[in-house]
Backbone as numpy.savetxt, mean C-alpha at the origin, in Angstrom:
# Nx Ny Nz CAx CAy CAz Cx Cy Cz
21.56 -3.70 9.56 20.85 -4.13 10.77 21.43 -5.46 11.23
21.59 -5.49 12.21 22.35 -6.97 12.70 20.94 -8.13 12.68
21.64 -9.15 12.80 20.29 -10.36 12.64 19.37 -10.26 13.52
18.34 -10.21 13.04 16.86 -10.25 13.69 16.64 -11.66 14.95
16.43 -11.18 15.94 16.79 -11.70 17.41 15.03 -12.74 17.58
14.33 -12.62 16.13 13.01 -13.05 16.39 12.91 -13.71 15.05
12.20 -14.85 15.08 12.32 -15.77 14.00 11.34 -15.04 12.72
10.59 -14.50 13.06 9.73 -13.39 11.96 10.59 -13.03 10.99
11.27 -12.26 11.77 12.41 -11.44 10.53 11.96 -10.25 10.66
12.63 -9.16 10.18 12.53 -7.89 10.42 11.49 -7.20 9.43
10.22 -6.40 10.07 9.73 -5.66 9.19 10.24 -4.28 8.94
9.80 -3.93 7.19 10.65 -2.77 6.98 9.12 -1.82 6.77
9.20 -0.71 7.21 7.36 0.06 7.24 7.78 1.34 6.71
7.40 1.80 5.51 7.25 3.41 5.08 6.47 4.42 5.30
6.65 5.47 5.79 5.59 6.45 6.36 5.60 6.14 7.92
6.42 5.65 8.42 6.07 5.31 10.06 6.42 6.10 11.09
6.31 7.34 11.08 6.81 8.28 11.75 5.46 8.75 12.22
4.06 8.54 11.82 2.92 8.64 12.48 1.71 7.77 11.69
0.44 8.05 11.93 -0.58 7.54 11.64 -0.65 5.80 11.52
-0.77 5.57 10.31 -1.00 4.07 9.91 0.61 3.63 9.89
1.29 4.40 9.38 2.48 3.63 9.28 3.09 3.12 10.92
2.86 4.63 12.17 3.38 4.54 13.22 2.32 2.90 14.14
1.18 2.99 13.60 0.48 1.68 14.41 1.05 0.17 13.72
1.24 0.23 12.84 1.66 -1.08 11.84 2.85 -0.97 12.88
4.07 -0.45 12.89 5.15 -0.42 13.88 5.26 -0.72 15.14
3.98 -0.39 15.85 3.92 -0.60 17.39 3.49 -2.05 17.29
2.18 -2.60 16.29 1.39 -3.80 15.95 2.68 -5.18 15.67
3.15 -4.60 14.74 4.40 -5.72 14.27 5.31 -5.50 15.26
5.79 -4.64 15.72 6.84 -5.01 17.40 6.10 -6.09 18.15
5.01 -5.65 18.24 4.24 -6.57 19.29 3.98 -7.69 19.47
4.41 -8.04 17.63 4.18 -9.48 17.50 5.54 -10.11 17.92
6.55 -9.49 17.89 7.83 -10.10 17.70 8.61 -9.67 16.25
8.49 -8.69 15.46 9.21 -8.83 14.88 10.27 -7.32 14.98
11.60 -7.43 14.56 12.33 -6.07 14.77 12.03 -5.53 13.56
12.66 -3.87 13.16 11.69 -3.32 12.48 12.92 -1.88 11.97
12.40 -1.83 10.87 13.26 -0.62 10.18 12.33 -0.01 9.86
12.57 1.33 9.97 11.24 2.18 9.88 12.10 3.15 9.21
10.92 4.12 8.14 11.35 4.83 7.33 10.65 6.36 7.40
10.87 7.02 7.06 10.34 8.42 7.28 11.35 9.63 6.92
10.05 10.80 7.02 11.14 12.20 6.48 11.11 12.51 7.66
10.52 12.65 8.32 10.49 13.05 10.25 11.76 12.51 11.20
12.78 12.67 10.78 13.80 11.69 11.23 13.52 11.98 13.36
13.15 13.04 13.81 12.99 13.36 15.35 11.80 12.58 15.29
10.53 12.28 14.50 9.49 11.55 15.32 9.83 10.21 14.91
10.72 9.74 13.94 11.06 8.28 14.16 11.86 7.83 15.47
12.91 8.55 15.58 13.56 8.25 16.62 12.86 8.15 18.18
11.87 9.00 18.25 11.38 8.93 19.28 10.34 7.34 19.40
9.61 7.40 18.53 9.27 5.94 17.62 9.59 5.11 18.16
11.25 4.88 17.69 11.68 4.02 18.05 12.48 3.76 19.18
12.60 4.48 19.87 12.88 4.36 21.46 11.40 4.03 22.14
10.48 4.08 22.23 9.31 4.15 22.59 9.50 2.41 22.09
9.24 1.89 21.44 9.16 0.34 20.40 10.14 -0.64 20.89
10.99 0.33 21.31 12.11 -0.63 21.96 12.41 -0.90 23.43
11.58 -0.07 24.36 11.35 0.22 25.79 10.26 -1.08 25.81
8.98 -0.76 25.16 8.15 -1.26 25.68 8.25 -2.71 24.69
8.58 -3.05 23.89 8.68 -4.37 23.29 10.19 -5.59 23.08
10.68 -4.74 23.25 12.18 -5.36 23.64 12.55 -5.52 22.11
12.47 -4.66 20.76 12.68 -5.50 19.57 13.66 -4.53 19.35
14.44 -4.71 17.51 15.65 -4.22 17.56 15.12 -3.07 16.33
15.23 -1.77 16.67 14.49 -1.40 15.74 15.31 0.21 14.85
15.76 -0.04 13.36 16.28 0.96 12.76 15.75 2.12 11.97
16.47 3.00 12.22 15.59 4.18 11.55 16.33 4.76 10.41
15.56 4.85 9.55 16.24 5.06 7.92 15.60 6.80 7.52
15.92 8.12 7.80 15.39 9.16 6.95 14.95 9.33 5.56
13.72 9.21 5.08 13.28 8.93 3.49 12.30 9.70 3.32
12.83 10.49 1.97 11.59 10.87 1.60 11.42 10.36 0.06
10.19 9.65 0.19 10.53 8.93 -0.90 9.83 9.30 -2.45
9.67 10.77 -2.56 9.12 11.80 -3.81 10.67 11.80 -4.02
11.70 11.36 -3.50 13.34 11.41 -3.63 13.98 10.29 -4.22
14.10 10.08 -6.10 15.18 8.96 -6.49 15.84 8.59 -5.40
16.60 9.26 -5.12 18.45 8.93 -4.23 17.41 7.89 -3.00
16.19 8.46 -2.41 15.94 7.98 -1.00 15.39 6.32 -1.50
14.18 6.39 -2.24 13.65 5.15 -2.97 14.60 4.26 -3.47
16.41 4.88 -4.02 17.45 3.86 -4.73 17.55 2.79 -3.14
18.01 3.87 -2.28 18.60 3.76 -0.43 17.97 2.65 -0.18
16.84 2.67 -0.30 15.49 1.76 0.35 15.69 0.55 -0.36
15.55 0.61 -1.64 15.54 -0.25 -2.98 16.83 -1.52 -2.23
17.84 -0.88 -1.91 19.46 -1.53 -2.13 19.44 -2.32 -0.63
18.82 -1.27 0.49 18.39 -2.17 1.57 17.84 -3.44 1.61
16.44 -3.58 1.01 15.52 -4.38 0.69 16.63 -5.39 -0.12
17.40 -5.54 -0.79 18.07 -6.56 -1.13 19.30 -6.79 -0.45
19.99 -5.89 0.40 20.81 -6.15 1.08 20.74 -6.98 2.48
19.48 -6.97 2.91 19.45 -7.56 4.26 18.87 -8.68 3.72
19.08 -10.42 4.32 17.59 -11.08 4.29 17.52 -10.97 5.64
17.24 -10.32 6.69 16.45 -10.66 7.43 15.51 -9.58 7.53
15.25 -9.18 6.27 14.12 -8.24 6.16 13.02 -9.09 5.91
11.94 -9.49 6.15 10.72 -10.57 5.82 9.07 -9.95 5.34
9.27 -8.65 5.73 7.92 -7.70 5.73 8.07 -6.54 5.60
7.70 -6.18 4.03 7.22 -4.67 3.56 6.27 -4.12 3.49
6.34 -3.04 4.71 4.68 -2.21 4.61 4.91 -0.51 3.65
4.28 -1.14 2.67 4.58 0.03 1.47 3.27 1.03 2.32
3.56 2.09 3.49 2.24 2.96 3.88 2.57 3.95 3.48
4.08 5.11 2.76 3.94 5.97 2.82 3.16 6.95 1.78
2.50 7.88 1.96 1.17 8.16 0.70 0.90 9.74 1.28
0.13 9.95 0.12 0.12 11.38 0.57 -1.43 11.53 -0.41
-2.06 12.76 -0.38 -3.12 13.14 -0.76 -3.12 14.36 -1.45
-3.83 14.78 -2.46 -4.23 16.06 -2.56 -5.51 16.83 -2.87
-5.81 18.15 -2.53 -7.68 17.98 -2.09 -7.66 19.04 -3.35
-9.16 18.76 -3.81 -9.21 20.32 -4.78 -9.43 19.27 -5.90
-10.71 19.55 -6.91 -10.60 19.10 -8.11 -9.10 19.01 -9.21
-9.63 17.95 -9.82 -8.44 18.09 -11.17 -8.00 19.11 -11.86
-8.72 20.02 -11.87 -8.49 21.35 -12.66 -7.84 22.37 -11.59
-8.13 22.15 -10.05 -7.38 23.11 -9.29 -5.99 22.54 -8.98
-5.51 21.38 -9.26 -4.18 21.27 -9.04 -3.05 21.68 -9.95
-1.79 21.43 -9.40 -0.85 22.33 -9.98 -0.05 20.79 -10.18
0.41 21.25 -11.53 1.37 20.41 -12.14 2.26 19.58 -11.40
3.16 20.61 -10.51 4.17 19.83 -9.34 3.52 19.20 -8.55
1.99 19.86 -8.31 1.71 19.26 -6.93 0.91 17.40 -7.83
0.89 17.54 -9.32 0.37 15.91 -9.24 1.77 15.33 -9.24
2.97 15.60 -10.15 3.89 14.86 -10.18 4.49 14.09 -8.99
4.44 15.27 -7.47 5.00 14.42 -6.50 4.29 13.61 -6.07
2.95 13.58 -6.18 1.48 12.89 -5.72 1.82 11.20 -6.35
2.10 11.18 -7.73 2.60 10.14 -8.31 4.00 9.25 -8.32
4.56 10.56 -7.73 6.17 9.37 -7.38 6.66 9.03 -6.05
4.90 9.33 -5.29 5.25 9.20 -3.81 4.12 7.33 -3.70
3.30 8.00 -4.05 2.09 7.12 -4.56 2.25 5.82 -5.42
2.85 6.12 -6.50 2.95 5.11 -7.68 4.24 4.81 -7.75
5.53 5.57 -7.91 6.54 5.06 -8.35 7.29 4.64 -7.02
7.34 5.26 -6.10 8.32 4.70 -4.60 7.62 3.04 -4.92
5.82 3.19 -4.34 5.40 1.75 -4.08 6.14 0.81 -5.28
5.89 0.83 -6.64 6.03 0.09 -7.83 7.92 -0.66 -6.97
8.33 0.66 -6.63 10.09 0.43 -6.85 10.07 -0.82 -5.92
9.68 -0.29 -4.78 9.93 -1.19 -3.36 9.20 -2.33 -3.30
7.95 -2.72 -4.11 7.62 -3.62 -4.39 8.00 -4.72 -5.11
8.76 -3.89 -6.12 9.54 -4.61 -6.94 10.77 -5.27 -6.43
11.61 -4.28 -5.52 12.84 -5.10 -5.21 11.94 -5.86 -3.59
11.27 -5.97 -3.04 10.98 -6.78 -2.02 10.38 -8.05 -3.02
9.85 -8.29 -3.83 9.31 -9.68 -4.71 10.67 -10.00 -5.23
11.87 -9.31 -5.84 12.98 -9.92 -6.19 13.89 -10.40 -5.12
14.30 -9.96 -4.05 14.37 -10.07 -2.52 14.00 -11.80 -2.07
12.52 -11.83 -2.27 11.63 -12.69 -1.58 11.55 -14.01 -1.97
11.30 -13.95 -3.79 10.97 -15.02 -4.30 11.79 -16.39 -4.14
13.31 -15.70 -4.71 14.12 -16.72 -4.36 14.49 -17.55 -2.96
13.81 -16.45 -1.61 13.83 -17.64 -0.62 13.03 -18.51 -0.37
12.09 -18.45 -1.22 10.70 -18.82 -0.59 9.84 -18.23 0.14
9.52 -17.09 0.26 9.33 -16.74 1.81 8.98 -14.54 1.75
8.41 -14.39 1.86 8.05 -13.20 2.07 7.12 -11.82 2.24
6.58 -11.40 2.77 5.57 -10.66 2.45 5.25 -9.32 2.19
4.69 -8.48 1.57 4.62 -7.55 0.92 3.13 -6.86 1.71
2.66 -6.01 2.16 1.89 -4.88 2.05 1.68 -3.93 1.61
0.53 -3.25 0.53 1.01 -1.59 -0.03 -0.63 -1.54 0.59
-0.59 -0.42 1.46 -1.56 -0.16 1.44 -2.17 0.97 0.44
-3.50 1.00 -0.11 -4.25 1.58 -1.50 -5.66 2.25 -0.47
-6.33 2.47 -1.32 -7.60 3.15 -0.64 -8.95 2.52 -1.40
-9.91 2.89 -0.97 -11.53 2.08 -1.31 -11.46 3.58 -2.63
-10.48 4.58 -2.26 -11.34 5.44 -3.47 -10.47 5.34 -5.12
-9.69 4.15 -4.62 -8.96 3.69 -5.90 -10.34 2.87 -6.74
-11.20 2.38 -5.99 -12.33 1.93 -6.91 -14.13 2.88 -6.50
-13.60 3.49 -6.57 -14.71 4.45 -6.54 -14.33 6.17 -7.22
-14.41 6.02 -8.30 -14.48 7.63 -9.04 -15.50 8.52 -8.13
-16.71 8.27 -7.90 -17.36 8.99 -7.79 -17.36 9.94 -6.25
-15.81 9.42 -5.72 -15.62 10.27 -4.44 -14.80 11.65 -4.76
-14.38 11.74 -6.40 -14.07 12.63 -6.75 -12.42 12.98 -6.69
-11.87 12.75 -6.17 -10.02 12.40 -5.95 -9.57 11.93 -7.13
-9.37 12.62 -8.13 -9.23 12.33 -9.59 -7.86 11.61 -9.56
-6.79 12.68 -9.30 -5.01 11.62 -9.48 -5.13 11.20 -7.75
-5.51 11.31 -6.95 -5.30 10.58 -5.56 -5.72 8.75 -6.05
-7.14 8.77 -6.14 -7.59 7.36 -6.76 -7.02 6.87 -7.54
-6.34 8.06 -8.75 -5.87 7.23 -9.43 -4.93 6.35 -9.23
-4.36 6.88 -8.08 -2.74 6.12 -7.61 -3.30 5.53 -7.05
-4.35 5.44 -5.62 -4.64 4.15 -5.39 -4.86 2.78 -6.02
-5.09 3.29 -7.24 -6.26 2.11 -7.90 -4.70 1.22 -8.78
-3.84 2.57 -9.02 -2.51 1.83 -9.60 -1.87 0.38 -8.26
-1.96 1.12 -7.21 -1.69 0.15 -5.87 -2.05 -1.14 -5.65
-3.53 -1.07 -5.99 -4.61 -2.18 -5.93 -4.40 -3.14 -6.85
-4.35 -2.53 -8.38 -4.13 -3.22 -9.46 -2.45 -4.04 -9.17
-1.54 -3.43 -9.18 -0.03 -3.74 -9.28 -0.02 -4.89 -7.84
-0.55 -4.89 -6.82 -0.73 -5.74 -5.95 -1.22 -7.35 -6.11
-2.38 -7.13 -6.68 -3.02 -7.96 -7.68 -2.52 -8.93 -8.77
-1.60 -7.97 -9.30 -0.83 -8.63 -10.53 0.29 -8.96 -10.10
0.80 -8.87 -9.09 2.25 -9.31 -8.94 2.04 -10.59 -7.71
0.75 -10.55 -7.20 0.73 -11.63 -6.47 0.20 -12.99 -7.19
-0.48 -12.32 -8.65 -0.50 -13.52 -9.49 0.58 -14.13 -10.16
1.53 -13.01 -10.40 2.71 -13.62 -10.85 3.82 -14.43 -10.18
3.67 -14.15 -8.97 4.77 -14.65 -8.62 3.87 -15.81 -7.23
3.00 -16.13 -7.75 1.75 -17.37 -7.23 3.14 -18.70 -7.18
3.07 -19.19 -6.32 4.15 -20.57 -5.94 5.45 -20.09 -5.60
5.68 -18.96 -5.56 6.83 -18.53 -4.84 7.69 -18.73 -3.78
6.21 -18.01 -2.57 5.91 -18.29 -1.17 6.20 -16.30 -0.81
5.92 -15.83 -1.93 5.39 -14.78 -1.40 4.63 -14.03 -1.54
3.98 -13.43 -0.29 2.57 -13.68 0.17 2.58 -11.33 -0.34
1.10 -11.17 -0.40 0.55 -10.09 -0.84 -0.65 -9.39 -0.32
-0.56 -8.66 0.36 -2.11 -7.70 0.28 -2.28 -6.31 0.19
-3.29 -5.97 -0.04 -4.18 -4.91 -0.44 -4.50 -4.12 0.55
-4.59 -3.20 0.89 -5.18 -2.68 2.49 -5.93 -1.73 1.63
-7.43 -1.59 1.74 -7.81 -0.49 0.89 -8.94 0.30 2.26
-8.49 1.29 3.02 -9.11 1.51 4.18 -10.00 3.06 3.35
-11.07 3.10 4.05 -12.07 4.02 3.62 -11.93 5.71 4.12
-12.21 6.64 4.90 -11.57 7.65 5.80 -11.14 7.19 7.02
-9.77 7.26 7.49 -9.52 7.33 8.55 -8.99 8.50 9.03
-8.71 8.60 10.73 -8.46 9.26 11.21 -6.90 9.28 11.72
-5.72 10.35 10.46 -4.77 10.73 10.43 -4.17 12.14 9.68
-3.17 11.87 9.50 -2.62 13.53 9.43 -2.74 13.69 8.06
-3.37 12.78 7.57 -3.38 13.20 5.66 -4.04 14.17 5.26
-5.06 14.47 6.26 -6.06 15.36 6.10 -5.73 16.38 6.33
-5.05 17.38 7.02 -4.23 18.53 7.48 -3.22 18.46 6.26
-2.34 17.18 6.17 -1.12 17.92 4.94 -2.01 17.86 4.16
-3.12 17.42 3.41 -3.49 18.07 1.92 -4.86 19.22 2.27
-4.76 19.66 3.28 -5.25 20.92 3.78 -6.80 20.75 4.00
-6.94 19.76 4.40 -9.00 19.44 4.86 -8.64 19.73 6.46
-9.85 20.06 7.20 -10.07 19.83 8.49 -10.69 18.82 9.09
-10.25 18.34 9.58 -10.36 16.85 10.08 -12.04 17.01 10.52
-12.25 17.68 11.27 -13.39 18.28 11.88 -14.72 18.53 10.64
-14.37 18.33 10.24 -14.95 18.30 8.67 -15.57 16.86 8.37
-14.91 15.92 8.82 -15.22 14.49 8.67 -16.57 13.88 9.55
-16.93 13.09 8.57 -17.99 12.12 9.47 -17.59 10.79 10.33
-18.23 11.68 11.01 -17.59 10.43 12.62 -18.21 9.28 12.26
-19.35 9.49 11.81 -19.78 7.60 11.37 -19.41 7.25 10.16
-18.24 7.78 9.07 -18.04 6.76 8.15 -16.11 7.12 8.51
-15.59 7.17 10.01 -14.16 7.58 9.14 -13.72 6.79 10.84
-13.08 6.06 10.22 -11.99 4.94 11.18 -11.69 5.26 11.91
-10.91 5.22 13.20 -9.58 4.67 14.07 -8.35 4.25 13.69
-7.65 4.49 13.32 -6.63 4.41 12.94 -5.89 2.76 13.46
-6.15 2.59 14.89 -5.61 1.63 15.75 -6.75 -0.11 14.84
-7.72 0.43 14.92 -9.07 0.00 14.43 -8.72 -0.47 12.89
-8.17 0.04 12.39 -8.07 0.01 11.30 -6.69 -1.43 10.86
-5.36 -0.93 11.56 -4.37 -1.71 11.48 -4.90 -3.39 11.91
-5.44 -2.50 12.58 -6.02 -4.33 13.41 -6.57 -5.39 12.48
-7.40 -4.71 12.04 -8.33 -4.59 10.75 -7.33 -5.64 10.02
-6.70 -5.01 9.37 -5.95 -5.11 8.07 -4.92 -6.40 8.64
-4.51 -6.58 9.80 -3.11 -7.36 10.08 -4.35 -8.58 10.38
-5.53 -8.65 10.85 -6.22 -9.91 11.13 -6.77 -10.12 9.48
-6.74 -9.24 8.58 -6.94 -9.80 7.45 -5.58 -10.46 6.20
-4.76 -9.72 6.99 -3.18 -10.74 6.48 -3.15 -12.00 7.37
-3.50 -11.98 8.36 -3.55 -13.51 8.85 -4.15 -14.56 8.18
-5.59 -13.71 7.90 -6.08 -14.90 7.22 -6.04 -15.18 5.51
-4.96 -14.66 5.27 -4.55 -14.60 4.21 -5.29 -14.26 3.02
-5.68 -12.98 2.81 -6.73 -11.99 2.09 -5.71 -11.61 1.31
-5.99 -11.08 -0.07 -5.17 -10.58 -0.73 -5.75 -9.26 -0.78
-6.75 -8.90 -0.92 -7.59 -7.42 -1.15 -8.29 -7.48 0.67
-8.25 -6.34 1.46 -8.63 -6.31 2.76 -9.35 -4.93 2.90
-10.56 -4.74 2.83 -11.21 -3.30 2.81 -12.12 -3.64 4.42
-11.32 -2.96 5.46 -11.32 -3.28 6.91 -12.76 -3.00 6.75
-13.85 -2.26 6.42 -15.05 -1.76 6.70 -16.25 -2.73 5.88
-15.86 -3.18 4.85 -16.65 -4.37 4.20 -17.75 -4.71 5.06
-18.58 -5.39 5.37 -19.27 -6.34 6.29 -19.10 -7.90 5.86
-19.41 -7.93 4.32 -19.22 -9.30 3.62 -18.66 -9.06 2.52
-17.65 -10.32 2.95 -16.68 -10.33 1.66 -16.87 -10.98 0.17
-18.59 -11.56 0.25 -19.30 -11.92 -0.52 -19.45 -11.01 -1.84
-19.24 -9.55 -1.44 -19.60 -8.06 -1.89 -18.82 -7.71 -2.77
-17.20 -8.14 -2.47 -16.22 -8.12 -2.88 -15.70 -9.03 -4.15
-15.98 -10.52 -3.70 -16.30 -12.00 -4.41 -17.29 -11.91 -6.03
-18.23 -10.53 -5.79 -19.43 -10.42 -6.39 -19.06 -9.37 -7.44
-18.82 -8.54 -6.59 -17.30 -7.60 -7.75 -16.33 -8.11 -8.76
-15.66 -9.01 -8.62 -14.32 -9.72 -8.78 -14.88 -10.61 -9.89
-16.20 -11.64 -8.83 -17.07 -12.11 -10.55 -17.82 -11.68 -11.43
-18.05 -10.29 -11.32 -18.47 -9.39 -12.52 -17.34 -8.99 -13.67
-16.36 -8.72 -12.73 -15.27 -8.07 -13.61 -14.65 -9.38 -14.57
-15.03 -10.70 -13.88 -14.37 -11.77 -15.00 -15.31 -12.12 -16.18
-16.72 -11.57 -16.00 -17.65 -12.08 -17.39 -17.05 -11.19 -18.32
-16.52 -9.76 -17.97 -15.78 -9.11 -19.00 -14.48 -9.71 -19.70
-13.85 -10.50 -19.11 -12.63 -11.14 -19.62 -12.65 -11.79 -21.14
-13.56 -12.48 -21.30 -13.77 -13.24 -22.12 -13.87 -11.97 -23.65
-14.54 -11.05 -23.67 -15.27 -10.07 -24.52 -13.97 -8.96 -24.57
-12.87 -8.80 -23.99 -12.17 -7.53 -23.83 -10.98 -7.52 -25.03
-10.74 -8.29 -25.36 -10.13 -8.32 -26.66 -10.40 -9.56 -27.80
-10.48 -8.85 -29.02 -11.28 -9.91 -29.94 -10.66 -9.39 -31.33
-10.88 -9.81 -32.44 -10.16 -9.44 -33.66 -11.28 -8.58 -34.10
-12.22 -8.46 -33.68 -13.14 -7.86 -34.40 -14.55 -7.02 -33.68
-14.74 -5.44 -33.63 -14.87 -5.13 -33.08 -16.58 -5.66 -32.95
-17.75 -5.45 -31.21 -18.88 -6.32 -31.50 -19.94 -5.92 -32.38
-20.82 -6.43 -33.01 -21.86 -6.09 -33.83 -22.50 -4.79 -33.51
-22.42 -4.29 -32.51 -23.28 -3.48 -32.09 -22.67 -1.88 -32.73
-21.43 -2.07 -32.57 -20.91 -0.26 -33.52 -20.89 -0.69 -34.90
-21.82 -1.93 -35.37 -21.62 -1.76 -36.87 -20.69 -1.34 -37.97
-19.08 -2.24 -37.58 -18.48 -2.05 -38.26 -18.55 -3.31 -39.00
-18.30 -3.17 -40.31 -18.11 -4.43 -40.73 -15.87 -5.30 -40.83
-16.29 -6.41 -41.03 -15.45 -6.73 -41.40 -14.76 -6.86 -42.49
-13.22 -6.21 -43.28 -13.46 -6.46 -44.19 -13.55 -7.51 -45.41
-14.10 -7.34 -46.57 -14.00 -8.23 -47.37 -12.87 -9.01 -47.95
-12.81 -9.69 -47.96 -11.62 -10.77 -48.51 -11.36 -10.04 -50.11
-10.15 -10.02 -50.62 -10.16 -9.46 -51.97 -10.02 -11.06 -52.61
């Protein structure tokens, strides 16, 4: 990609050939920044990005990926360190699958997990190695609200979310003084094509608990502004969240110990 014509720097967006990935694309043009966009749809990127480049004047490349594909995730991987004027990774591309744990099929979790868990892990990884050393960078994976909620039933879907959420989390603690920056997008139902590829009818959904899609990005990019690390666009108070976060730390203290607590009555043993 030739140098980014906007002091931002170029965002790089996965899955952007429609839904969340295609609004993050129109949203970040808009701000000013140029934009590499990734997708298996190589005809609806292109159109994408003629559309992005008419109406925003930015410079914008299109990369074919499917990233359940080593070879495509290496492609991406080698990019992400080959350019710096890459400045912004939106890890959106994700996929779903409907049907209890017991009705899925072997292939169908494996790709679920290396679209889900291992692309994000990769590209995350080389955008923080990328980043750190300039000072300077930011990262998005977006995850889902049902990465912390079992009880919506999405047994390996959540589970990969919740891998998203967690690995987000931990790598923005690690690499804390860097100067690069991290969030969470954990959006609740929205309204996109995930629902058709893992075979639900949209029409099926409740209009009062399932997003906008446009609604949603907005959401999420005014909560990277204000520099949120976890952003669940539907929240009301983030107090809720705060209240969560300090529950889960009274466990810290108790989660590993030499000795297991009084209560399973084991003893310790005796000194010989």
């Amino acid at each position: 990609m030739t140098q980014s014509n906007t002091t931002l720097g170029a965002a790089l967006v996965t899955g952007a050939s429609s839904g969340i990935g295609a609004v993050y694309a129109d949203r970040l043009a808009a701000r000013g920044h140029d934009l590499i966009l990734a997708a298996r749809d190589e005809g609806r990127l292109n159109n994408l990005a003629a559309n992005l480049r008419a109406e925003h004047g930015v410079a914008v490349e299109v990369i074919r990926a499917d990233l359940t594909q080593a070879a495509d995730v290496a492609a991406l991987e080698a990019k992400i360190a080959a350019d710096p004027t890459i400045a912004l990774v939106v890890n959106n591309a994700g996929a779903a699958i409907m049907g209890g744990f017991l009705d899925n099929t072997p292939e169908k979790i494996d790709d679920l997990i290396r679209l889900n868990v291992t692309a994000v892990a990769r590209l995350t990884h080389a955008a923080a190695k990328a980043f750190a050393p300039r000072g300077r960078g930011t990262i998005v994976n977006i995850s889902s609200v049902v990465g912390i909620a079992h009880e919506y039933g999405a047994s390996v879907y959540g589970a990969t979310k919740a891998f998203v959420t967690y690995l987000t989390q931990a790598v923005a603690h690690e690499t804390a003084g860097t100067g690069v920056k991290l969030q969470a997008v954990l959006p609740g139902a929205t309204r996109t094509e995930i629902w058709e590829r893992s075979g639900r009818d949209p029409a099926d959904l409740d209009p009062d608990r399932t997003m906008d899609v446009d609604e949603l990005v907005d959401a999420a990019l005014a909560g990277l502004d204000a520099g949120e690390l976890i952003t669940i666009p539907s929240l009301p108070d983030p107090a809720d969240w705060a209240g969560y976060q300090a529950a889960r730390a009274v466990l810290l203290p108790n989660l590993s110990k030499a000795h297991p607590a009084e209560r399973y009555g084991v003893r310790e043993p005796a000194l010989a």
